[in-house]
Backbone as CSV, one residue per row, in Angstrom:
resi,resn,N_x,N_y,N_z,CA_x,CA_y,CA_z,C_x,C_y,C_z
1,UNK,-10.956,-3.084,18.087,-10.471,-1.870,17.453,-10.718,-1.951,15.946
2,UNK,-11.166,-0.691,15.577,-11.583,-0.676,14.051,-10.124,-1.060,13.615
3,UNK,-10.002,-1.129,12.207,-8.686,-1.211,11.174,-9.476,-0.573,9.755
4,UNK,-7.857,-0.184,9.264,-8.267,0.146,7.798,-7.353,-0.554,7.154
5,UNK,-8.177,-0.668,5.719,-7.191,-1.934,5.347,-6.824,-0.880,3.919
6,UNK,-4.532,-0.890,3.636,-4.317,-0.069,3.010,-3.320,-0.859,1.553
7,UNK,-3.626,-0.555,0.584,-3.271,-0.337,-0.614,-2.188,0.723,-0.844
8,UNK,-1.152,-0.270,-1.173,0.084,0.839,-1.448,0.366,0.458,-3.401
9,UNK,0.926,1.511,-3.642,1.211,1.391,-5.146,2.737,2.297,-5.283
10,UNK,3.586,1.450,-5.908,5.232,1.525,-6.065,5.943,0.689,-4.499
11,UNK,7.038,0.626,-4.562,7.992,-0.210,-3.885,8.955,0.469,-3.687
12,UNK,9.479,1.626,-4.160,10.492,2.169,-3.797,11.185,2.854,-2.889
13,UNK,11.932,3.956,-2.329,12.087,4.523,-1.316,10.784,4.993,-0.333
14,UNK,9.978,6.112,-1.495,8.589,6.353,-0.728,7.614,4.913,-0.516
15,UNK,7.962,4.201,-1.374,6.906,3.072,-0.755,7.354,2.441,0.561
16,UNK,8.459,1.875,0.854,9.093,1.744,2.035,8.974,2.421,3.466
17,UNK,8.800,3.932,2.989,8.814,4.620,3.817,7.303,4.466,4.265
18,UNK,6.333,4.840,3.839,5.295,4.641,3.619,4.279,3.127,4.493
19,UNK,5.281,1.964,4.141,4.694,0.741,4.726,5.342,1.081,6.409
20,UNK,6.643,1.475,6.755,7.302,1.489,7.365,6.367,2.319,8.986
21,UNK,5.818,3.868,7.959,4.712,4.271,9.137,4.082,4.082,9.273
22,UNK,2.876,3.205,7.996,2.045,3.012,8.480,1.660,1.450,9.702
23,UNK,3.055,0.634,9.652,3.159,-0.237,10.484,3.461,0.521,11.546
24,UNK,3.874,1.624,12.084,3.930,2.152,13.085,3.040,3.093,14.025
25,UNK,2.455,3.693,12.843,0.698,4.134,13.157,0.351,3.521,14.562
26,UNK,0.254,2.081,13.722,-1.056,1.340,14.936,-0.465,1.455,16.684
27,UNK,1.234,1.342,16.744,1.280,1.421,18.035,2.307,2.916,18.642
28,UNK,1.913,3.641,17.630,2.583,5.219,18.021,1.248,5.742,18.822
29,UNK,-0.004,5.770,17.761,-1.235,6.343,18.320,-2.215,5.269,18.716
30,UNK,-2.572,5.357,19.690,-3.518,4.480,20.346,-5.298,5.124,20.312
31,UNK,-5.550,6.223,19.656,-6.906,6.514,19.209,-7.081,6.367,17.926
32,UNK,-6.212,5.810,17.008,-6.896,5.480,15.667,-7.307,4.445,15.687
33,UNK,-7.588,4.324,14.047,-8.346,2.932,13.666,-6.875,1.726,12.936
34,UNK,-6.525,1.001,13.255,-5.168,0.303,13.101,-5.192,0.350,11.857
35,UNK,-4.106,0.293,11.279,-3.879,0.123,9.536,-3.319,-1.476,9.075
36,UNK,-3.672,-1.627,8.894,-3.226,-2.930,8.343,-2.690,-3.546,6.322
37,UNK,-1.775,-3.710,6.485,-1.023,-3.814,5.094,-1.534,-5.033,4.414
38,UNK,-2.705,-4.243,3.397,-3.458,-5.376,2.459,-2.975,-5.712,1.344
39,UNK,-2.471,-5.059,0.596,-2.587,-5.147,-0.893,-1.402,-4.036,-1.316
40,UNK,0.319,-4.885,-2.236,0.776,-4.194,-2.777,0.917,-4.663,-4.723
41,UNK,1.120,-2.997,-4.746,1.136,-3.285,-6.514,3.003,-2.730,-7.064
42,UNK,3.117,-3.381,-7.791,4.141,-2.620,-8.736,4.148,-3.596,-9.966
43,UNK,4.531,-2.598,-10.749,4.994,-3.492,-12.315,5.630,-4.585,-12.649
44,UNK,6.621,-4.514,-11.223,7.306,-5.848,-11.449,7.238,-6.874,-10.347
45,UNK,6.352,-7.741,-10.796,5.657,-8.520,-10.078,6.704,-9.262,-9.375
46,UNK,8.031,-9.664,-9.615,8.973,-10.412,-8.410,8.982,-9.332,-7.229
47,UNK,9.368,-7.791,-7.284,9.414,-6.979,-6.482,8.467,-6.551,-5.586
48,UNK,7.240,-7.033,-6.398,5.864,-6.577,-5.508,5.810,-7.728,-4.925
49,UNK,6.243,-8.828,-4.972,6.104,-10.415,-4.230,7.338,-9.664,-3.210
50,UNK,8.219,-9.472,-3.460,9.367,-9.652,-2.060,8.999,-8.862,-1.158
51,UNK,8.659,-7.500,-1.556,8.025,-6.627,-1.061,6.902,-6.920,0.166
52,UNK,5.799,-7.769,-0.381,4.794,-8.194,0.307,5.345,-9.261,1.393
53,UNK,6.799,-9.995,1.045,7.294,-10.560,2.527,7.850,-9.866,3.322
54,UNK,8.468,-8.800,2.859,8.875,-8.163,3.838,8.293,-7.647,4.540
55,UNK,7.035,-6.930,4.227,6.498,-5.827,4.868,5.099,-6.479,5.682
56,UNK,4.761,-7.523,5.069,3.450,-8.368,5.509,2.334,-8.167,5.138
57,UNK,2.260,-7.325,3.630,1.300,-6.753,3.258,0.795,-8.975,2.924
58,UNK,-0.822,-8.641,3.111,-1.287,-10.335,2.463,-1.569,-10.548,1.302
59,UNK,-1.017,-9.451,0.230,-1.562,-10.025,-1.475,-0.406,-8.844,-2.160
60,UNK,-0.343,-9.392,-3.412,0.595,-8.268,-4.127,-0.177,-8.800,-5.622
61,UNK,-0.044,-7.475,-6.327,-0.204,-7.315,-7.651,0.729,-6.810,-8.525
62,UNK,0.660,-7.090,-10.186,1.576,-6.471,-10.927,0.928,-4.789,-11.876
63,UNK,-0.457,-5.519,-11.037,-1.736,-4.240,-11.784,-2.317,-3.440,-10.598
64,UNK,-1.877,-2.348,-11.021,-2.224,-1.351,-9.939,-3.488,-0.713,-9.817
65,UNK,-4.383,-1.401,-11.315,-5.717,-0.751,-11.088,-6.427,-1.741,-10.685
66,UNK,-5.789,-3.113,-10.560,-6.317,-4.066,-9.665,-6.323,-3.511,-8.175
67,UNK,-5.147,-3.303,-7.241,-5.454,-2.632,-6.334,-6.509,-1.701,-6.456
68,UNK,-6.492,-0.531,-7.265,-7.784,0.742,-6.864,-9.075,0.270,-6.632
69,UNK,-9.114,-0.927,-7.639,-10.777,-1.525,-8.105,-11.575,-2.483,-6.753
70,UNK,-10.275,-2.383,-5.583,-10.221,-3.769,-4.786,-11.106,-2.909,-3.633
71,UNK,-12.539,-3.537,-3.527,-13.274,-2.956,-2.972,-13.203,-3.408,-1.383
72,UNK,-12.080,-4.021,-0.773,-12.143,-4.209,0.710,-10.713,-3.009,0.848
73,UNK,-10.149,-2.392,0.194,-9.391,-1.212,0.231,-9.394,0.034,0.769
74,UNK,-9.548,0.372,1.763,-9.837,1.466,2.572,-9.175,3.084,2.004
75,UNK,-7.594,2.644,2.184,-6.632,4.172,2.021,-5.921,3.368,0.892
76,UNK,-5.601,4.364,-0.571,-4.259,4.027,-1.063,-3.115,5.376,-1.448
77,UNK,-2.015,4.732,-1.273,-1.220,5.156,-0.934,-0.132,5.099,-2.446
78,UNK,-0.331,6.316,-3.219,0.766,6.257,-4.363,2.097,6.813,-4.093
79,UNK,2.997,6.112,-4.342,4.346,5.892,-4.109,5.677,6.254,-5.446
80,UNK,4.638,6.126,-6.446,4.969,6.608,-7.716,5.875,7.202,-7.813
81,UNK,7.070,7.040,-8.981,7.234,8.880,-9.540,6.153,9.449,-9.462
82,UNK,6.496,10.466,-9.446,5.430,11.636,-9.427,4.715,12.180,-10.572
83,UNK,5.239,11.638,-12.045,4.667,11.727,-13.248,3.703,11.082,-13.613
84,UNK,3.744,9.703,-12.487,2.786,8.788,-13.025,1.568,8.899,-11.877
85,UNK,1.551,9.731,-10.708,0.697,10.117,-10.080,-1.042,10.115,-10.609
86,UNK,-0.916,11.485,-11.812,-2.389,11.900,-11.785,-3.054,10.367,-12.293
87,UNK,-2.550,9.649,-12.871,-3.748,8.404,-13.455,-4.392,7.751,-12.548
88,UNK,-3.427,7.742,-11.997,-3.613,6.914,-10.403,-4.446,7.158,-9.331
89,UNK,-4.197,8.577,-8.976,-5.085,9.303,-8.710,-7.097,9.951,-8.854
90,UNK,-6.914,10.082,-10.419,-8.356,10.159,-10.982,-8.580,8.360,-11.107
91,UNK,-8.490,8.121,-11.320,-8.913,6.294,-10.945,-9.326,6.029,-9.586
């Protein structure tokens, strides 16, 4: 089965929510391509570490344009306030 490998950026409620379906993706629908939790970012690098145990993402960053730039990155997923969206976005 294919996989996509996903990049999340923030930790907070929407990020949670966010890791939460896309770990559920893989065995809700059985015609996609599985998602798999690669790479999280947030500013504060203890949070993006706990984060990444909890959820099983396999790498965490404190630089989020490290995630964008990370060319085995399939989908990312901004989690942001919503102010800090567009940078993130056009990047």
């Amino acid at each position: 089965m294919n996989t996509l490998k996903i990049g999340l950026i923030g930790t907070g409620f929407m990020g949670k929510a966010h890791a939460l379906a896309y770990q559920a993706a893989g065995n809700v629908f059985d015609d996609i391509s599985r998602p798999v939790l690669h790479r999280i970012a947030d500013i504060d690098g203890e949070r993006a570490r706990l984060f990444q145990r909890q959820f099983g993402f396999a790498s965490s960053t404190q630089n989020w344009q490290e995630l964008v730039n990370d060319p085995e990155i399939d989908i990312i997923s901004i989690t942001t306030p919503t102010l800090l969206h567009r940078e993130m976005a056009l990047a």
